[in-house]
PLY file of the C-alpha trace (Angstrom):
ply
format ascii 1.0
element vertex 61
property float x
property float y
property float z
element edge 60
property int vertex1
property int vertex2
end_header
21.99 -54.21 -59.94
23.42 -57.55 -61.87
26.78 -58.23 -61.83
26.78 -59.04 -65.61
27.30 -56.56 -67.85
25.35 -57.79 -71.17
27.23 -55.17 -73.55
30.63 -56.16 -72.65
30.33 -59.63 -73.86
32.71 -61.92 -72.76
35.16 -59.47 -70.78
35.26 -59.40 -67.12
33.27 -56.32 -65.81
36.14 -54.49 -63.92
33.97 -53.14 -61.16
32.93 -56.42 -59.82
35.91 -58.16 -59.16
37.60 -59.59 -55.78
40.52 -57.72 -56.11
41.83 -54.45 -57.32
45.22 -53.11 -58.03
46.67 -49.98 -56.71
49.80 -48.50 -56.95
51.37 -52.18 -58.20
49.56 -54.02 -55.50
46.73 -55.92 -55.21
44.20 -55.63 -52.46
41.12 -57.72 -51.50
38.04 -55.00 -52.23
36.75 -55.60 -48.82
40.24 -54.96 -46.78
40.76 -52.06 -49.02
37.38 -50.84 -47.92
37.39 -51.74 -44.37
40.90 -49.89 -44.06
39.54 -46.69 -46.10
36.80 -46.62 -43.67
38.74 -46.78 -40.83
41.37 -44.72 -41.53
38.80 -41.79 -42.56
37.23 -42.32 -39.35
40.10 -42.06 -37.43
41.44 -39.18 -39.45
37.85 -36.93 -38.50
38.39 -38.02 -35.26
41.76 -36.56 -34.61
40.53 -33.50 -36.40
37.44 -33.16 -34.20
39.74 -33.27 -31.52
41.73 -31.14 -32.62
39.23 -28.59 -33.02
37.32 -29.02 -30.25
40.97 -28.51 -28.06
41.49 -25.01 -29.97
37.89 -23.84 -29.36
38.52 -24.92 -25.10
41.69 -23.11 -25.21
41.89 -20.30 -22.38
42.80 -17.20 -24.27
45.97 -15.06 -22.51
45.83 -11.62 -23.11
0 1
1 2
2 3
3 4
4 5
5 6
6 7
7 8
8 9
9 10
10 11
11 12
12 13
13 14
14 15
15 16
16 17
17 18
18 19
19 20
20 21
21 22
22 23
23 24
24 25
25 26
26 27
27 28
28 29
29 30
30 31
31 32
32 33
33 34
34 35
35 36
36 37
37 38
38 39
39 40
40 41
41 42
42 43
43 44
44 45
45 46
46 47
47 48
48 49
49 50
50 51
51 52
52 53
53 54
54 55
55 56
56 57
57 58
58 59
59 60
């Protein structure tokens, strides 16, 4: 895919840049990514755990 968007002419193709804004702050694209990654991961990890905990769980009745 090239970078350069032909039918924008001179304006800056948004999707392509080195940093993006969120929320009023600006953020490297790949820290942003690496941290999205990693926090997702981490997230379905504690849920997996979680889950896996409940299903182990010696029922009292």
């Amino acid at each position: 895919m090239e970078q350069n968007d032909y039918r924008r002419g001179k304006k800056p193709n948004v999707f392509f840049g080195l940093q993006k804004r969120y929320f009023g702050f600006k953020f490297g694209v790949f820290t942003f990514d690496t941290s999205v990654l990693i926090a997702s991961m981490l997230g379905l990890l504690v849920l997996l755990h979680w889950i896996l905990r409940k299903q182990l769980e010696v029922r009292r009745s």
